[in-house]
Kinemage of the C-alpha trace (Angstrom):
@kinemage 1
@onewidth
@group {chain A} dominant
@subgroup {mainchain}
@vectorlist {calphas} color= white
{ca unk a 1} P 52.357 -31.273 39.553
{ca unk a 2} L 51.282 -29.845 43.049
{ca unk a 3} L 51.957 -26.568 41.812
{ca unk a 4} L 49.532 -26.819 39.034
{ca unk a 5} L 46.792 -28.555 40.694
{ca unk a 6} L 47.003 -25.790 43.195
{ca unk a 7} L 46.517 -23.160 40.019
{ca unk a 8} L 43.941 -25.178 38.321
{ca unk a 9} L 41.817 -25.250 42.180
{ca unk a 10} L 41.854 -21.206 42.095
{ca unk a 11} L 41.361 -21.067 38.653
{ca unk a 12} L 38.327 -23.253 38.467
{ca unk a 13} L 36.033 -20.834 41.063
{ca unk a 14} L 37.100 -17.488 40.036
{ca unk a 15} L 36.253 -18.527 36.284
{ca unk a 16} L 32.879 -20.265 37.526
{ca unk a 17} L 31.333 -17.648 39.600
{ca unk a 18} L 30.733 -15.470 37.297
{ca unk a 19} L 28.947 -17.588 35.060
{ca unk a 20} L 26.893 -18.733 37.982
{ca unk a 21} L 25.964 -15.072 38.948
{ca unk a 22} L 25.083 -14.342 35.776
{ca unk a 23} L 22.674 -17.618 35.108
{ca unk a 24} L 21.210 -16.946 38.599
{ca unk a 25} L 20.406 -13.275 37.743
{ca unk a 26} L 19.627 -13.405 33.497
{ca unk a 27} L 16.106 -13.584 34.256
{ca unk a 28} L 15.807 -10.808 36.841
{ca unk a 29} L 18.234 -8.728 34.168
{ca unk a 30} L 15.748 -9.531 31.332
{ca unk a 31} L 12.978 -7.910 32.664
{ca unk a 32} L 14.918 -5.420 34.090
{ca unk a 33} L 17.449 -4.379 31.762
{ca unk a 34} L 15.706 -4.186 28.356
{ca unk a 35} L 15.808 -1.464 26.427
{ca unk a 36} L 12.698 -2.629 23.971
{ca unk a 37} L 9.902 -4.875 25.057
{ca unk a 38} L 8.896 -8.104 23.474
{ca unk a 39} L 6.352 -6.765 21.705
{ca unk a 40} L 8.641 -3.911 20.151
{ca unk a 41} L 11.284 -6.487 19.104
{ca unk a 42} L 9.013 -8.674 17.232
{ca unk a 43} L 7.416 -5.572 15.291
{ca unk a 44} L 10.709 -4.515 14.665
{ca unk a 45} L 11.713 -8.112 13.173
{ca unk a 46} L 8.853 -7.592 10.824
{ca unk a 47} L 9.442 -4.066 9.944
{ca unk a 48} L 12.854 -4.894 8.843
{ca unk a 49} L 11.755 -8.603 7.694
{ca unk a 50} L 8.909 -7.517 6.203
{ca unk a 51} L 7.357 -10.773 3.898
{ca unk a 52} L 3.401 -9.543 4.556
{ca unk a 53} L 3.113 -7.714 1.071
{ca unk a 54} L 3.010 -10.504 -2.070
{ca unk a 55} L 6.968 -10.682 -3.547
{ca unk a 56} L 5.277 -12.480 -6.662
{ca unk a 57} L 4.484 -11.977 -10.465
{ca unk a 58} L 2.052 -12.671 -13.077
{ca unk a 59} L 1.916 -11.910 -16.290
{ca unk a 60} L 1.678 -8.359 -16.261
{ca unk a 61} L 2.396 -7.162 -12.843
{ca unk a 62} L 4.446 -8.038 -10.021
{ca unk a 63} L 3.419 -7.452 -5.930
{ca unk a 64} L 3.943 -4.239 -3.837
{ca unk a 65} L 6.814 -6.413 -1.751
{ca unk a 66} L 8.456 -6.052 -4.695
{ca unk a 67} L 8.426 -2.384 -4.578
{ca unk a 68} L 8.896 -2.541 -0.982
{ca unk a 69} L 12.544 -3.270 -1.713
{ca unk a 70} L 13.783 0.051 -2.778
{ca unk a 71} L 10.398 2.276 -2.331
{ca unk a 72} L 9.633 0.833 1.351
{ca unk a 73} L 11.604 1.981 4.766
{ca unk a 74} L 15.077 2.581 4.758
{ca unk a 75} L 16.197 1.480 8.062
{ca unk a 76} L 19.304 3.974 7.850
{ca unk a 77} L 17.225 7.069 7.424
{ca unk a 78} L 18.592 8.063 4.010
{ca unk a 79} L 15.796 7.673 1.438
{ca unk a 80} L 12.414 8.532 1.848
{ca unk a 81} L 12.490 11.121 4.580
{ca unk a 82} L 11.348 14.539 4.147
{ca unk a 83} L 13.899 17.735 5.301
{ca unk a 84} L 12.834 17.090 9.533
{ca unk a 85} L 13.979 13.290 8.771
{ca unk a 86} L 10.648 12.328 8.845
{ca unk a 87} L 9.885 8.700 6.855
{ca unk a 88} L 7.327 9.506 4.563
{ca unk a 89} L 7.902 6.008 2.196
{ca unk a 90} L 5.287 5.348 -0.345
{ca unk a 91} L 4.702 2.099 0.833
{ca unk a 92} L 3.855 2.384 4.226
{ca unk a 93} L 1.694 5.039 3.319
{ca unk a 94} L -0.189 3.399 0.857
{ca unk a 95} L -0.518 -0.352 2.940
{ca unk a 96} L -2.831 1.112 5.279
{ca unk a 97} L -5.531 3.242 2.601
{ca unk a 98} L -8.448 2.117 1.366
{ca unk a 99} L -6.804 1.868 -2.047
{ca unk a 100} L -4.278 -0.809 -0.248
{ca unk a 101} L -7.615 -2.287 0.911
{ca unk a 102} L -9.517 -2.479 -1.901
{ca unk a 103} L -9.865 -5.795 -2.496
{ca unk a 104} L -10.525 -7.046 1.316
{ca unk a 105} L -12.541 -4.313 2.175
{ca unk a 106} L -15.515 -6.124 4.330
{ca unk a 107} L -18.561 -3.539 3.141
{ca unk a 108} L -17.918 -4.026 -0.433
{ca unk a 109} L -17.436 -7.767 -0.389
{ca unk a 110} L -20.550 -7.948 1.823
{ca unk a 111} L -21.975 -5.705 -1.054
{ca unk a 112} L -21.280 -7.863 -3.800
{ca unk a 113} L -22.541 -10.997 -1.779
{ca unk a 114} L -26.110 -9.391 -1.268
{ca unk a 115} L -26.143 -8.417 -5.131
{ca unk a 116} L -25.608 -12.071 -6.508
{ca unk a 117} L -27.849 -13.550 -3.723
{ca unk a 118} L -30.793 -11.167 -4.793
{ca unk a 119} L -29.582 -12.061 -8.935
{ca unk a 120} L -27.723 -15.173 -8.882
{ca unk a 121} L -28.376 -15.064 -12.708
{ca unk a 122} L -25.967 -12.315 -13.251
{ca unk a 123} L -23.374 -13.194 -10.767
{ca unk a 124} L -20.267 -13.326 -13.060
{ca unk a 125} L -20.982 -9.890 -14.776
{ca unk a 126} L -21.893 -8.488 -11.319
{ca unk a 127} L -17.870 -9.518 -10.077
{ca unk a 128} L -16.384 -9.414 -13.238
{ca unk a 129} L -16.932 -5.360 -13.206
{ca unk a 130} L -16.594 -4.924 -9.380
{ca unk a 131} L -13.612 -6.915 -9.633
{ca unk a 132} L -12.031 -4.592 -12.282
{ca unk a 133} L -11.031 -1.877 -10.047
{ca unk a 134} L -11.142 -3.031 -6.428
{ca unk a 135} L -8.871 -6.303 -7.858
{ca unk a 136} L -7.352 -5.007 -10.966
{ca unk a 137} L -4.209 -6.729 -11.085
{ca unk a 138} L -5.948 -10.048 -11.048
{ca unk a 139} L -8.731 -9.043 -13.314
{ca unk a 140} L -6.588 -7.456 -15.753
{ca unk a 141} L -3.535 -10.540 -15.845
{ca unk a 142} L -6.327 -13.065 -16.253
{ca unk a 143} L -8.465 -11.314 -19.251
{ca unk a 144} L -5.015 -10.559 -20.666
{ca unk a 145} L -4.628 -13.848 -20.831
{ca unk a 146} L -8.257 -14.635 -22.334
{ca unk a 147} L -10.087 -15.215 -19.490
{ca unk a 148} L -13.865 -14.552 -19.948
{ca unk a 149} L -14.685 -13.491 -16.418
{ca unk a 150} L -12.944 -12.532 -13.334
{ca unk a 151} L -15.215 -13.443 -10.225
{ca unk a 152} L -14.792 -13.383 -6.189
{ca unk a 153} L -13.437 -16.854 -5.674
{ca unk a 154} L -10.268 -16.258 -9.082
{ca unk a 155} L -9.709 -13.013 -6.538
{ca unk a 156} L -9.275 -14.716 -2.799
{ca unk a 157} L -7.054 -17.542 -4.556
{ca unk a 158} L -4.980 -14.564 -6.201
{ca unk a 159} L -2.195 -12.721 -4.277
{ca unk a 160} L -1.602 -10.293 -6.068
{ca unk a 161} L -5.628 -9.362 -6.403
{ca unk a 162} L -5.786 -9.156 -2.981
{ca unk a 163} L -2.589 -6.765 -3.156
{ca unk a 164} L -5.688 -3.968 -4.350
{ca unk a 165} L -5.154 -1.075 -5.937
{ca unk a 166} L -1.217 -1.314 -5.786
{ca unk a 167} L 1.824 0.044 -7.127
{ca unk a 168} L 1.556 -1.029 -10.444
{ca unk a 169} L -1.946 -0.842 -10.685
{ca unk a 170} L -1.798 2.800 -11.199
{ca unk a 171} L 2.075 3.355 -12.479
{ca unk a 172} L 1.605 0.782 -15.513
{ca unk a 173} L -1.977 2.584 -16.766
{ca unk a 174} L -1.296 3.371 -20.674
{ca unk a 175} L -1.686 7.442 -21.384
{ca unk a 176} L -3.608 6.084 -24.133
{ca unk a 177} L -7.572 6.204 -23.968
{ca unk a 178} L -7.744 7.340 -20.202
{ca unk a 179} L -10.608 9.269 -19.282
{ca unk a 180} L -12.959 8.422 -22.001
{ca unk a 181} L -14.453 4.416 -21.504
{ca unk a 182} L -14.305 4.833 -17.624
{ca unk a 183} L -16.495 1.781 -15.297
{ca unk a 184} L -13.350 -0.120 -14.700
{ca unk a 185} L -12.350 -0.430 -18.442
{ca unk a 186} L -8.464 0.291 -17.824
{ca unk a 187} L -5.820 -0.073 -20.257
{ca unk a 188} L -2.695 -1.110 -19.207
{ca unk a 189} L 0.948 -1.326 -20.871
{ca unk a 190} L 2.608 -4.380 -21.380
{ca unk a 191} L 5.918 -3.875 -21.761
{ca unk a 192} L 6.609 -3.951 -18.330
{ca unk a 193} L 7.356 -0.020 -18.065
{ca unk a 194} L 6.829 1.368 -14.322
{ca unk a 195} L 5.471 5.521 -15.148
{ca unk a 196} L 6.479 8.255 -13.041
{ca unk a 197} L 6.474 11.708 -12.514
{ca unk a 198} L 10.258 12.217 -13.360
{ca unk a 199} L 11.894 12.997 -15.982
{ca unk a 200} L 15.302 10.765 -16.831
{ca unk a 201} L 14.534 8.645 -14.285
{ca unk a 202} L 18.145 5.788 -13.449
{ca unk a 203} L 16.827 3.453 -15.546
{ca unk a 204} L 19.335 0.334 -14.345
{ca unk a 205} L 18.551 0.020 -10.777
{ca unk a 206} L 14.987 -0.617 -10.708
{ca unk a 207} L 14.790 -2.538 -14.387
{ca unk a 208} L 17.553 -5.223 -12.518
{ca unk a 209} L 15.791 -5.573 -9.162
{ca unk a 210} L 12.472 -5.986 -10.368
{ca unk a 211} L 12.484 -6.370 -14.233
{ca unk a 212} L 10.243 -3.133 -14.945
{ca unk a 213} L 11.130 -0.092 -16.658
{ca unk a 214} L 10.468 3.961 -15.341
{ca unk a 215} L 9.897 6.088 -17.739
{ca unk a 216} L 8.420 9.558 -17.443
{ca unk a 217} L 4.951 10.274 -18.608
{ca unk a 218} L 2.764 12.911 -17.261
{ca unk a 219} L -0.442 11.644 -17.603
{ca unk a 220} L 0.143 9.726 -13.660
{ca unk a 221} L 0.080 12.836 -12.492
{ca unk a 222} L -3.042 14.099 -13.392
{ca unk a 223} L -7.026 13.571 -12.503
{ca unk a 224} L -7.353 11.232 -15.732
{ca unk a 225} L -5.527 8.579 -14.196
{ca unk a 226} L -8.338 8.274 -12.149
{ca unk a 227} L -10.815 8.975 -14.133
{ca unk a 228} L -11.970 5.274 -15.335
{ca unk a 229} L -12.330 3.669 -12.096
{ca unk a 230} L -14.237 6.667 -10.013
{ca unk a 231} L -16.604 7.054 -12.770
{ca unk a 232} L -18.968 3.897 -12.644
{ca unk a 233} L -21.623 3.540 -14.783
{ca unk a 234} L -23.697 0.258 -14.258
{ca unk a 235} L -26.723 -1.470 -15.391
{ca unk a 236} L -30.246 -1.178 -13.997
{ca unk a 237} L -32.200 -3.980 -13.333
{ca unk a 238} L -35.636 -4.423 -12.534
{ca unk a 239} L -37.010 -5.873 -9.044
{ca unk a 240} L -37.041 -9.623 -11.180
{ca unk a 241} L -33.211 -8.949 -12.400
{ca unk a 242} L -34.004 -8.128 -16.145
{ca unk a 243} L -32.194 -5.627 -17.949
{ca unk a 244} L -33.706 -2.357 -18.277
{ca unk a 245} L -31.110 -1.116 -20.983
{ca unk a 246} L -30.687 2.679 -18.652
{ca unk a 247} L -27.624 2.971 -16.831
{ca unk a 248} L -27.301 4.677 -13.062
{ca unk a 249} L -24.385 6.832 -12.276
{ca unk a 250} L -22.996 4.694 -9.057
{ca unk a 251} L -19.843 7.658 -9.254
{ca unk a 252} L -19.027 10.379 -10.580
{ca unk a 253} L -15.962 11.917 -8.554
{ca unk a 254} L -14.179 12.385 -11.689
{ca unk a 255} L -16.939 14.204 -13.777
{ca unk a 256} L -17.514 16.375 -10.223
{ca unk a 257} L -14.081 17.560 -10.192
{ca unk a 258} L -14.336 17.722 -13.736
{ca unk a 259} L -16.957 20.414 -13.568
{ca unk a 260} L -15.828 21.996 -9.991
{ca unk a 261} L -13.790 25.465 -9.781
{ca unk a 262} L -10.432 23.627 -9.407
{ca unk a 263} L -10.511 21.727 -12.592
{ca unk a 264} L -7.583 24.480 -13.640
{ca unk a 265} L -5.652 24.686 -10.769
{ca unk a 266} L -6.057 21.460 -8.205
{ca unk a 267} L -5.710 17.769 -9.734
{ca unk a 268} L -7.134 14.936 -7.259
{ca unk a 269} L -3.326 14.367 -7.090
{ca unk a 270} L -3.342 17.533 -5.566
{ca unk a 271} L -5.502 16.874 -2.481
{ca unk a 272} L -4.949 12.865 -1.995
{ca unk a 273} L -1.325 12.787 -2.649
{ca unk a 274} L -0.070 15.786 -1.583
{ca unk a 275} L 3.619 16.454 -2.370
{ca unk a 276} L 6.366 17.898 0.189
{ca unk a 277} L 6.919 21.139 -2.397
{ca unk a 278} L 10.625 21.986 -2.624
{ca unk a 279} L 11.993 19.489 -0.715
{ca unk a 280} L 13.912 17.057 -2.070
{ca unk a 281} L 13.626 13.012 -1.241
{ca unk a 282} L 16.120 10.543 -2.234
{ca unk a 283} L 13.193 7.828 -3.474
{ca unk a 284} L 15.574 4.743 -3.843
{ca unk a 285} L 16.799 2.851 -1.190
{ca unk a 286} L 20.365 1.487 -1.591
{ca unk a 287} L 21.487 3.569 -5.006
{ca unk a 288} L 22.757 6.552 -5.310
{ca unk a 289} L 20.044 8.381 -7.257
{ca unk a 290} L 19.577 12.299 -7.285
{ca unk a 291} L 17.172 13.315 -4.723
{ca unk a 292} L 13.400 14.178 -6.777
{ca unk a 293} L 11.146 17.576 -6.027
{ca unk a 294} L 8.442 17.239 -6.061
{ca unk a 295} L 7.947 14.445 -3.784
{ca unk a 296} L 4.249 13.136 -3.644
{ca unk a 297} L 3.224 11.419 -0.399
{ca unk a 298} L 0.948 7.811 -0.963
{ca unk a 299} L -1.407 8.885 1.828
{ca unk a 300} L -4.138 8.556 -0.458
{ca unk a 301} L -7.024 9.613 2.304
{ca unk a 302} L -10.544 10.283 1.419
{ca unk a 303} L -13.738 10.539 3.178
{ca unk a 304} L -13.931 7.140 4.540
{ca unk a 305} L -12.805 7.093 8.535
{ca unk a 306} L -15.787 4.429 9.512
{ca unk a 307} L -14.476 1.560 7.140
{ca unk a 308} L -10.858 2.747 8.255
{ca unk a 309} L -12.108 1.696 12.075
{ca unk a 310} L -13.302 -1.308 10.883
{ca unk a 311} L -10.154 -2.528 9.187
{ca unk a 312} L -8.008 -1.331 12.001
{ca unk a 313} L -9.726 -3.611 14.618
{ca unk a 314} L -10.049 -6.532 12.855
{ca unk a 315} L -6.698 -7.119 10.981
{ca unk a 316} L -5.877 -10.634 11.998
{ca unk a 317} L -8.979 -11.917 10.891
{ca unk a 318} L -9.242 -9.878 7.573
{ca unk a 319} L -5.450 -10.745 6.840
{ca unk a 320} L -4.576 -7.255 6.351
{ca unk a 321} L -1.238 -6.235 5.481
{ca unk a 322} L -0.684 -3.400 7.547
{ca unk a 323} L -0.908 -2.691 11.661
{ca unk a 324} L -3.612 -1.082 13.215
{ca unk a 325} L -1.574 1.994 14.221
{ca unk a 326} L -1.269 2.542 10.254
{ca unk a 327} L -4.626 2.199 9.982
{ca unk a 328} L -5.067 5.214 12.811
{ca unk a 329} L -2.251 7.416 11.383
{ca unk a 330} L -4.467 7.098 8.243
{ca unk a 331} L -7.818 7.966 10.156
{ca unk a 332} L -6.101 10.806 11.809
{ca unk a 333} L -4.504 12.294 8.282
{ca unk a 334} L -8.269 11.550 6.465
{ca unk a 335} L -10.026 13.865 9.820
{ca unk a 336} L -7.158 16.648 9.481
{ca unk a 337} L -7.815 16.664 5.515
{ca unk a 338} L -11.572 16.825 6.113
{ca unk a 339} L -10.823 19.755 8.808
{ca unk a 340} L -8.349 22.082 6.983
{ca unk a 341} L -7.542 20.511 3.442
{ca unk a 342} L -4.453 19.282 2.470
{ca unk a 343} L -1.902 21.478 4.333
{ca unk a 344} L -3.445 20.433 7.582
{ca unk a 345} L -2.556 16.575 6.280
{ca unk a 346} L 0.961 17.566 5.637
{ca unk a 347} L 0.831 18.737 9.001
{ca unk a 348} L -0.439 15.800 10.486
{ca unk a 349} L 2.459 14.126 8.955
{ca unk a 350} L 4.844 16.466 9.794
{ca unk a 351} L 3.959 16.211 13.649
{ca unk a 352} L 4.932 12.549 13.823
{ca unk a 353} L 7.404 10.984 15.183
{ca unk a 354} L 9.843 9.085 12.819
{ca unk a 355} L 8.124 5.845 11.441
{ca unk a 356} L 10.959 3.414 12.550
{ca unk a 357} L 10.053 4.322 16.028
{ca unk a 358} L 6.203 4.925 15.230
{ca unk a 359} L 6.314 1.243 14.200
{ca unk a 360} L 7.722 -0.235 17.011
{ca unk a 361} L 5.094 0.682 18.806
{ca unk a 362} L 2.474 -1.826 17.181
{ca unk a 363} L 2.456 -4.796 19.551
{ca unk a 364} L 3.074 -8.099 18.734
{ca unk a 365} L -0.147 -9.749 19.379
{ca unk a 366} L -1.495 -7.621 16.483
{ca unk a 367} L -0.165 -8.988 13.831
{ca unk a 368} P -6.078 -5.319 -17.682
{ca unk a 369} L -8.236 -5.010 -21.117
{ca unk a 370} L -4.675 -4.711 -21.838
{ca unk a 371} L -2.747 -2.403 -24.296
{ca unk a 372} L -0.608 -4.882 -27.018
């Protein structure tokens, strides 16, 4: 029995100082010996964990978090890169556009608010057709579904409204009738088919995860398929708020690329969503899909670097879904674009480091009428 207590009294210390050591110096080794700050590990948690963009449905459409799944960052660098292993995923490109925007964008809903307090009398036409394009998965579920009007207060109680112009906002617009009613009046399948650029697109991975069906069409790839919400036709009214019966052309980027030189050889595809040209991109993460060429980047820049600004410094309090370091690689790709055209945005893009560790640099404290 000696014999073991003796043991147990040399065992007990050489087993316990350790532990001690290491309690007394974890916090000193903390601050020392981390590789990523606080701030990176909790952007990283939400890169990876990402719940920000609206996972739901309605009748019609379903959320970009659902196309976030397979169409968002792969963390293992297989899908979505370019040929430098660059991440170029649609939906981190898109999150931080205007398009993405849309529907929280400050100006116009300050815009809209000073048009119905100078004619309260025509309030619901006045966000019923605003609503149309900057909200069009809301307004287009809800008069699918016989709604009247679509105003302001339907859009701030509807997720996927405030999800803007997303995924499906543009990939579920019917070939049918584009181009020619324009002001919003979109036309939308509804046999939840997702259209692409692609022909023969895998059919089985994307109608299990998320219910919708690709199918090739070639009408998303061209100007048309913008046509009918950047040409906007609305009503005059006089000072008093009567009709006039004239109509004033609010835009008309369609009609002037319409009548511009590159009408034959340059779609707005061509400038705003420039593709990568021959190289290849596997576009689905987790299945083992042929790589696509040509792969066409969401960055979706315009003109507008001032409203860009705005959304970048105040994204807690608009409740915006993307970081304001997105919102600067977008400013910086809209200024290159301005400066040298397209190639310089691919170039801005190209110059970048990786977006898994471009992302963990965004600190923590930052946080239809319907086709039948």
């Amino acid at each position: 029995m000696k014999k073991y207590r003796n043991t147990l009294l040399v065992c007990i210390p050489v087993i316990a100082l350790p532990l001690l050591l290491s309690n007394l110096t974890l916090a000193k080794d903390d601050e020392i010996r981390k590789f990523h700050s606080e701030a990176e590990m909790a952007h990283f948690q939400m890169v990876v964990l990402d719940t920000t963009l609206p996972n739901g449905y309605n009748y019609l459409f379903a959320g970009s978090g659902v196309c976030q799944k397979c169409h968002g960052l792969d963390t293992l660098g297989l899908a979505s890169v370019d040929a430098n292993g660059d991440d170029v995923n649609v939906v981190d490109d898109w999150r931080a556009t205007m398009m993405a925007n849309s529907a929280k964008d400050p100006f116009w809903r300050a815009k809209i608010s000073h048009e119905v307090l100078l004619y309260p009398q025509h309030k619901a036409a006045i966000e019923d057709k605003c609503t149309s394009c900057h909200a069009p998965m809301g307004h287009f579920n809800a008069k699918h579904l016989g709604a009247l009007h679509y105003g302001i207060a339907d859009m701030v109680a509807d997720s996927l409204a405030m999800d803007g112009v997303s995924c499906l906002a543009c990939h579920m617009l019917a070939k049918e009738g584009i181009a020619e009613s324009f002001s919003g009046l979109l036309t939308f399948d509804t046999f939840r088919v997702a259209y692409g650029p692609y022909m023969s697109p895998l059919v089985s991975p994307m109608l299990t995860e998320t219910g919708y069906k690709p199918k090739f069409s070639d009408h998303i790839s061209k100007s048309e398929a913008c046509a009918d919400c950047h040409t906007l036709l609305t009503e005059t009214l006089d000072f008093q708020g009567n009709v006039t019966g004239n109509k004033f052309v609010e835009q008309a980027t369609y009609h002037e690329w319409l009548n511009s030189s590159y009408n034959d050889t340059l779609s707005c595809q061509g400038c705003h969503m420039p593709s990568l040209d021959k190289w290849p991109v596997h576009i689905v993460t987790g299945a083992m899909t042929e790589p696509r060429s040509p792969f066409f980047l969401h960055e979706l820049v315009g003109g507008n670097v001032t409203m860009l600004g705005l959304l970048r410094d105040n994204v807690e309090a608009l409740g915006l879904t993307a970081g304001p370091s997105q919102f600067q690689d977008v400013m910086g790709k809209t200024t290159a674009l301005h400066h040298g055209g397209r190639s310089s945005s691919l170039w801005w893009k190209r110059r970048r480091a990786t977006r898994f560790l471009f992302l963990a640099k965004w600190t923590a404290s930052t946080k239809c009428s319907a086709k039948t």
